[in-house]
N, C-alpha and C positions, 0 to 999 in steps of 0.2 A: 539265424540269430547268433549275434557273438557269445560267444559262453564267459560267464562271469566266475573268476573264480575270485573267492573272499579270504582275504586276509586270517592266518590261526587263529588269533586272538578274536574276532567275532565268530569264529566258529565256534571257539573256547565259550565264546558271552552263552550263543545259542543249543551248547548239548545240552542242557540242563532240561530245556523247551520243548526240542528236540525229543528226549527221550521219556517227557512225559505226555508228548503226543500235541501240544499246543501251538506249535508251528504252522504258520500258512502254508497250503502246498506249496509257496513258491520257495517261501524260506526250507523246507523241509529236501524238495529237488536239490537248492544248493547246498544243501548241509551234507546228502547224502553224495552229491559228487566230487564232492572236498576229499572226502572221508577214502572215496576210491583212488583217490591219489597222492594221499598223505598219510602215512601210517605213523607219525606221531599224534595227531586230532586221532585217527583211528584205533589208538592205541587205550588214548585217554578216553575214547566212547565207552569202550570196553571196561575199563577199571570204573567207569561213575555206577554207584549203585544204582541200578534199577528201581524206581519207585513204587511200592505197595499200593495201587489201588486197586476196592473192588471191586465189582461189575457194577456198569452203568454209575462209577463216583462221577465221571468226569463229564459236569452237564454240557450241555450242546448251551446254544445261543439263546434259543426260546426260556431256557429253563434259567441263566445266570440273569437274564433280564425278570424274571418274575421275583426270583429271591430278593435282587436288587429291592424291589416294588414291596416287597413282603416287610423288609427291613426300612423304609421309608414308614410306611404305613403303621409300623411298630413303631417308630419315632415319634411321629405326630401322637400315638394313642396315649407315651408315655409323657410326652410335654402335654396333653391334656390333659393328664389327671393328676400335674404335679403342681398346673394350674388350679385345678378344681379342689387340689389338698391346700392350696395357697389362699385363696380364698374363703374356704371354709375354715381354715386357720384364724385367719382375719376378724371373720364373724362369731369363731367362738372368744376370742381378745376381746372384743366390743362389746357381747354380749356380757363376759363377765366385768368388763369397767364399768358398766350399766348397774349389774344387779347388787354388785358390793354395796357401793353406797348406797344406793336407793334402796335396796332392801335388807340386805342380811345386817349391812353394821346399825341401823335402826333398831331391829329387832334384839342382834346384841347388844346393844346400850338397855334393852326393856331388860336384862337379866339381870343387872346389876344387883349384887344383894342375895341372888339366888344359887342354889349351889347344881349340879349336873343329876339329873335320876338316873341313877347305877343300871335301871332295866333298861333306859331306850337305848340309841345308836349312837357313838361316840357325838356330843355336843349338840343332840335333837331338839332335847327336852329340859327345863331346869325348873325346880320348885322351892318354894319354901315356906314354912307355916308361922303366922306371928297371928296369936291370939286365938279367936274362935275361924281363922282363916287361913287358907290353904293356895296361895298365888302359882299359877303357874305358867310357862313359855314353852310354847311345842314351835321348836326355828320351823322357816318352809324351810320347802327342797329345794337341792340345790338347782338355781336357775328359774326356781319357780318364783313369779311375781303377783303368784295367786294365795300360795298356802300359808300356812300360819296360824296360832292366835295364842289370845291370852285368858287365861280363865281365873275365876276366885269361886273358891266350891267354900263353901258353909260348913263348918266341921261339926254342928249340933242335929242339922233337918236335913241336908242334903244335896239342898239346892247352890247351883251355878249360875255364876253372871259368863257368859262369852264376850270376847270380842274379836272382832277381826279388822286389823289397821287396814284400808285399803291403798295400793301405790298411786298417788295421783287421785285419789278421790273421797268420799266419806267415810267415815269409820261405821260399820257396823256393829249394834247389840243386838245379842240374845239372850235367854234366861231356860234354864232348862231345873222347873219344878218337882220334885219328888214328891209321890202322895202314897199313903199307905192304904192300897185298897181294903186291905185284910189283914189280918196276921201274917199269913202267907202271901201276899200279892202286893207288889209295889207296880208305883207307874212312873215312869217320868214323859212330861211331856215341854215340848221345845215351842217356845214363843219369841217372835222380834220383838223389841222395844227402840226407843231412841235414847239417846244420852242423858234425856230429860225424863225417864221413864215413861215415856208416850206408849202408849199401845198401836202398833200399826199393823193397822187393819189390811192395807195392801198386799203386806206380805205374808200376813197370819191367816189369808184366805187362798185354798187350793183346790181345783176342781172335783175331788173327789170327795169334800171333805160336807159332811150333811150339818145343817143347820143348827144340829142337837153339838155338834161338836164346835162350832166354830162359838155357841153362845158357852158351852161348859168352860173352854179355851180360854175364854175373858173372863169369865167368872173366874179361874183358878187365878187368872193376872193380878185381878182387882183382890180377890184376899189374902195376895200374898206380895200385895206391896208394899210391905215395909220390909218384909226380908230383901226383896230387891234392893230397895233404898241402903241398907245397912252394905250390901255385896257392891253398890256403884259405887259407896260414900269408900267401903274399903280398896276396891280399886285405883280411884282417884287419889288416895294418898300413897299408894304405892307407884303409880305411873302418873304422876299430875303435869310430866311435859307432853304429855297423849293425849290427856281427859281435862284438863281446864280449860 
């Protein structure tokens, strides 16, 4: 076989390789028989510092190809979930263009006139009293397109009108009665009505609820329908682009 000898200057490219062990035997033969007969390359072998690794740094072939695979695989998991934060970004954008108008700026336009209760959570709740009447706004949560309502509580007997605006659908009433069982024993009990003061029976009947209770239930509706009357009549003029 003719013996190749290499040029300094590629020997110069290859100590570096050379003396970290990364040379193919074939490059690693010519490097080392350069070296036997050039004592400039041999000189400058000598002066390159040696490299610190510690045992077993320097992986073999099996092991550079799985790292490779390992950092691949970490690629894809981090473009997925930068996808998966892009997306859910998306839907939380939408969901809040949705819920603003359709529901929270609604419900703040019903506060109009009202002022914040110092006790709830920054901007929850707002009240205010004019006359024998006590109006109040508990906002939903945030994102909720369930919660909410508006109540007018009777400042003399006790009793409350509820409502609850529904998004996209009927408005619900209830009416929640105060009775003085006793000196010491009050009750309050909660009945639907309609905006007409309807008694509805569908929803004021619940399976556990016996016979004795479902007629007392009406009875208490029926004579205490003019206080209702008074809590809609007052409602309606404080919220009459809701209730007319």
């Amino acid at each position: 076989m003719k013996k190749i000898d290499l040029p300094c200057s590629v020997i110069t490219d290859l100590l570096p390789l050379y003396q970290d062990g990364l040379c193919s035997p074939e490059s690693r033969a010519l490097v080392e028989a350069h070296l036997q007969t050039c004592s400039a390359c041999s000189a400058l072998n000598q002066d390159l510092p040696l490299p610190e690794h510690p045992a077993g740094d320097i992986p073999d072939e099996a092991e550079a190809f799985r790292r490779v695979r390992k950092k691949i695989r970490q690629g894809k998991l981090l473009k997925a979930l930068s996808v998966c934060a892009a997306v859910l970004t998306v839907c939380f954008l939408i969901l809040n263009a949705v819920w603003i108008p359709v529901k929270y700026l609604p419900y703040r336009k019903l506060c109009g006139g009202l002022r914040h209760d110092p006790d709830s959570g920054k901007g929850t709740k707002f009240y205010a009293e004019s006359g024998d009447y006590i109006f109040r706004v508990s906002m939903p949560g945030y994102l909720s397109f369930d919660g909410g309502f508006l109540a007018v509580d009777a400042v003399g007997n006790g009793h409350s009108l509820f409502i609850w605006p529904q998004t996209g659908g009927e408005t619900l009433f209830g009416a929640m009665i105060f009775e003085q069982e006793s000196p010491s024993t009050t009750h309050l009990t909660q009945i639907y009505i309609s905006k007409d003061l309807e008694y509805l029976d569908e929803l004021n009947t619940w399976p556990t609820a016996s016979a004795a209770d479902l007629q007392h239930n009406k009875a208490l509706y029926e004579a205490h329908l003019d206080e209702l009357r008074g809590l809609m009549d007052a409602a309606k003029s404080r919220w009459p682009q809701l209730l007319e």
